[in-house]
SEVEXFI-676273 format. One record per residue (C-alpha): y, z, x; residue in three letters. Coordinates in steps of 0.25 Angstrom, whole numbers, padded with zeros to 4 digits, always signed. Layout:
YZXala;...
% end
This chain:
-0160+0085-0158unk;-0157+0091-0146unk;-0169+0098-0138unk;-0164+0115-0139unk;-0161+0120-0123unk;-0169+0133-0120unk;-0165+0143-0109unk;-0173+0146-0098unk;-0180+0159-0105unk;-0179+0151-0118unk;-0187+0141-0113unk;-0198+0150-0105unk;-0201+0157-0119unk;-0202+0144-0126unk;-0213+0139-0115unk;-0220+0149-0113unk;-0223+0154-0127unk;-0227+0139-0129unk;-0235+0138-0116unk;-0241+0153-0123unk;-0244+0148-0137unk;-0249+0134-0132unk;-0260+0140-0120unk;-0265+0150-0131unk;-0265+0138-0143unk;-0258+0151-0150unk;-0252+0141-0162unk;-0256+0131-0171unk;-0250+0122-0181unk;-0246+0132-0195unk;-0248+0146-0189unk;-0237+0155-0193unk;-0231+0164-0182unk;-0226+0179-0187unk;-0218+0183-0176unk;-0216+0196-0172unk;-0201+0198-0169unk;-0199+0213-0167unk;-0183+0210-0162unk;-0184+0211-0148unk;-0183+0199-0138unk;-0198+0196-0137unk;-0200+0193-0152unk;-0188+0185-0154unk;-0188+0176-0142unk;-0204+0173-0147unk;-0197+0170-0161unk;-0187+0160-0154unk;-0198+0154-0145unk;-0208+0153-0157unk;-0196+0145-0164unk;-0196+0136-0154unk;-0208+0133-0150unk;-0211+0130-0164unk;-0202+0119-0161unk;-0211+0114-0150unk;-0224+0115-0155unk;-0230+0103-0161unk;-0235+0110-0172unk;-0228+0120-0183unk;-0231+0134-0185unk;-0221+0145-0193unk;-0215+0159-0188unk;-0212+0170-0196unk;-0204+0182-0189unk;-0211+0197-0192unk;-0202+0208-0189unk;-0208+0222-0190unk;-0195+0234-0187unk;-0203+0246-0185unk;-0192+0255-0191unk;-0184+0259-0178unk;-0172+0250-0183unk;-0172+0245-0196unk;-0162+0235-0196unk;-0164+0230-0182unk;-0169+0217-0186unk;-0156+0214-0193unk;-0155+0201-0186unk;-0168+0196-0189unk;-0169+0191-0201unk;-0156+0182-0201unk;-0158+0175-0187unk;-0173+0173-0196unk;-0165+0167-0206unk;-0158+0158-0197unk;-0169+0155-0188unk;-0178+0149-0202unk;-0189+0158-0199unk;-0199+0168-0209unk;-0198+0185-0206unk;-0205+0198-0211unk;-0194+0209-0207unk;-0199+0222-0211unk;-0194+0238-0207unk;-0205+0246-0206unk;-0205+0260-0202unk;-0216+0262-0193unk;-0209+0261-0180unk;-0202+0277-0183unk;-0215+0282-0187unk;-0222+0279-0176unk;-0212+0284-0167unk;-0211+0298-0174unk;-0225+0299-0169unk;-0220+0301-0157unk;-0220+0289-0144unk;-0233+0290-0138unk;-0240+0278-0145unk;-0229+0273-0152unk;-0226+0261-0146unk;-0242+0257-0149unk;-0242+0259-0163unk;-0229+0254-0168unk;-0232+0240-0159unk;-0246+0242-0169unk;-0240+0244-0181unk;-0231+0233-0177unk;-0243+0224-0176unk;-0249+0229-0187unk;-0237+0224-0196unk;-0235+0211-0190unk;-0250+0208-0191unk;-0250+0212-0207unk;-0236+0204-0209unk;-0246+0191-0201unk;-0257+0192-0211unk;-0246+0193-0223unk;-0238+0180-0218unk;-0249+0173-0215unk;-0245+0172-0202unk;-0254+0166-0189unk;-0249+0173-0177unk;-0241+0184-0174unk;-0230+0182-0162unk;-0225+0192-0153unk;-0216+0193-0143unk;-0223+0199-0132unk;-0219+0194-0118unk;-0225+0193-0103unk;-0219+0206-0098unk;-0226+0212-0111unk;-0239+0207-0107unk;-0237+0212-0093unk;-0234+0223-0098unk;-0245+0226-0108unk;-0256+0220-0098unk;-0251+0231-0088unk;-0252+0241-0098unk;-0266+0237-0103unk;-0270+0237-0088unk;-0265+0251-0083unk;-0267+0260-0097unk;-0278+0253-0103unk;-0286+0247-0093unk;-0287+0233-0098unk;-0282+0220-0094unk;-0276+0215-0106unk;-0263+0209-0110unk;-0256+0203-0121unk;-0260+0190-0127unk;-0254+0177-0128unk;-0261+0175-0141unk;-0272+0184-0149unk;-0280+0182-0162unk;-0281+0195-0173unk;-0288+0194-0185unk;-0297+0186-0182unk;-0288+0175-0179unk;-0279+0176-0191unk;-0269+0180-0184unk;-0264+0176-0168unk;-0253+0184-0161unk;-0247+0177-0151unk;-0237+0181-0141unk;-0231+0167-0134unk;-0219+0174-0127unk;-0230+0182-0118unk;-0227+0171-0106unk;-0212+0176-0107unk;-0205+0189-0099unk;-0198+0197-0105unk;-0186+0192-0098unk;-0187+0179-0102unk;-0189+0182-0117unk;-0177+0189-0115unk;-0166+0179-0110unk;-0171+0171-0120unk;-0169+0180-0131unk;-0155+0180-0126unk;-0153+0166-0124unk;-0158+0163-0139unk;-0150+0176-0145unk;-0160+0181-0151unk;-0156+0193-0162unk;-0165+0205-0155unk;-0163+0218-0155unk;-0166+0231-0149unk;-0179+0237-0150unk;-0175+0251-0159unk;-0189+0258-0155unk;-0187+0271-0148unk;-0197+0268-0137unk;-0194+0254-0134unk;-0194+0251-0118unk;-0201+0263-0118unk;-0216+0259-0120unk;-0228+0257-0111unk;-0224+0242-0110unk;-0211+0244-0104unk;-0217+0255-0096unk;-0225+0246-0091unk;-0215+0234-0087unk;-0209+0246-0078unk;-0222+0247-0072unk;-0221+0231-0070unk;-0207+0229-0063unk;-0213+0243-0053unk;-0223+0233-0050unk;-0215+0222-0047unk;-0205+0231-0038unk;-0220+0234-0029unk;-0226+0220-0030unk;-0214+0208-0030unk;-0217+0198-0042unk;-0228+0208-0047unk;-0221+0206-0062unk;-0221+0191-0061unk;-0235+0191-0056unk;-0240+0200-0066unk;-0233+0192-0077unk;-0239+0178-0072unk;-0253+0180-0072unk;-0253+0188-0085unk;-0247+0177-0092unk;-0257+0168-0085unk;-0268+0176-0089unk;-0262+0179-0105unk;-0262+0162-0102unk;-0277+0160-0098unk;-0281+0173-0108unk;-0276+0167-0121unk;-0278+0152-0119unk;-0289+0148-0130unk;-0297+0143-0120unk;-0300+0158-0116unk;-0301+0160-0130unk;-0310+0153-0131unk;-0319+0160-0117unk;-0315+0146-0112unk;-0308+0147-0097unk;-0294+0146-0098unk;-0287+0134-0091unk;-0278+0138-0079unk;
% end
């Protein structure tokens, strides 16, 4: 059988989300992935990239598609459940309603409590499948983003992480395309034609996260490279912070 070709960005995903879940040992032979696919090109490039490294690994593990539509657009994920179809794989679709009510409430605090009520729904749908870990598509401009929001709001120095334990280690979230930019997971979302569409919430590229990639790219206009530093020795840092050595308290190898 012929070994499949990956484009350049094709090929960055699928290392580096390898390099992600082997440094922090995030899999293991059975578990069950639910993947968080919301429609957008960070969840389905991690749903291609998951396909593939499923492929790699030397061990077996399952995947199972959770899709929660807040309600802005009912039918906006249309397309879903046939490229599921084709693609072999498991999926929970469901509409719900919360996204409008939220919203009526008016947009300060909004984009906090859907992404929490979000949560809250995909962590219920783990514990009813079954399901090991939960994937989401966060990226590295996402964890810039979020550590420098952390850092100038709430006075902390916190980030995102590569892999994290809730309920008592019944279930692990995992984010393995946190190595990857944004731009990356883009051409490659293209190259692989991947059936996304448009986010329908009214405050989308309007929240404190995109604020905050403003604040970024005025950095980098100051400072030359700026971004590109900053990106690096986060991603160094999510890498020493979540191996299971310093799990563990042990010293993380370098």
């Amino acid at each position: 059988m012929a070994r499949a070709k990956y484009t350049y960005a094709q090929t960055a995903c699928i290392k580096k989300a390898g390099l992600a879940m082997q440094r922090t040992a995030a899999l293991w032979p059975g578990c069950r992935i639910g993947v968080a696919v919301s429609g957008g090109e960070d969840s389905f490039t991690l749903l291609q990239t998951l396909i593939i490294r499923r492929k790699i690994v030397p061990f077996d593990f399952e995947l199972m598609v959770l899709h929660c539509n807040p309600g802005y657009d009912v039918g906006s994920h249309r397309e879903l459940l046939p490229w599921l179809a084709r693609a072999g794989l498991a999926g929970h679709v469901e509409v719900g309603a919360y996204g409008p009510k939220i919203m009526a409430g008016g947009e300060k605090g909004a984009c906090f409590a859907c992404a929490r009520e979000r949560r809250r729904r995909l962590f219920e749908l783990c514990a009813k499948y079954g399901l090991t870990h939960l994937a989401i598509g966060h990226n590295a401009d996402d964890l810039l983003a979020t550590f420098l929001l952390n850092f100038c709001q709430n006075g902390r120095v916190a980030g995102m992480s590569l892999a994290e334990d809730f309920f008592g280690g019944s279930l692990r979230v995992i984010r393995p395309l946190l190595l990857v930019e944004k731009k990356t997971i883009h051409q490659a979302a293209r190259q692989w034609r991947l059936p996304v569409w448009k986010n329908a919430c009214p405050l989308s590229g309007k929240t404190a996260r995109t604020r905050m990639e403003h604040v970024t790219e005025a950095i980098g206009g100051v400072i030359g490279g700026a971004r590109r530093s900053m990106l690096n020795a986060l991603m160094r840092w999510q890498l020493a912070q979540n191996t299971p050595e310093a799990a563990a308290g042990e010293k993380p190898l370098s």
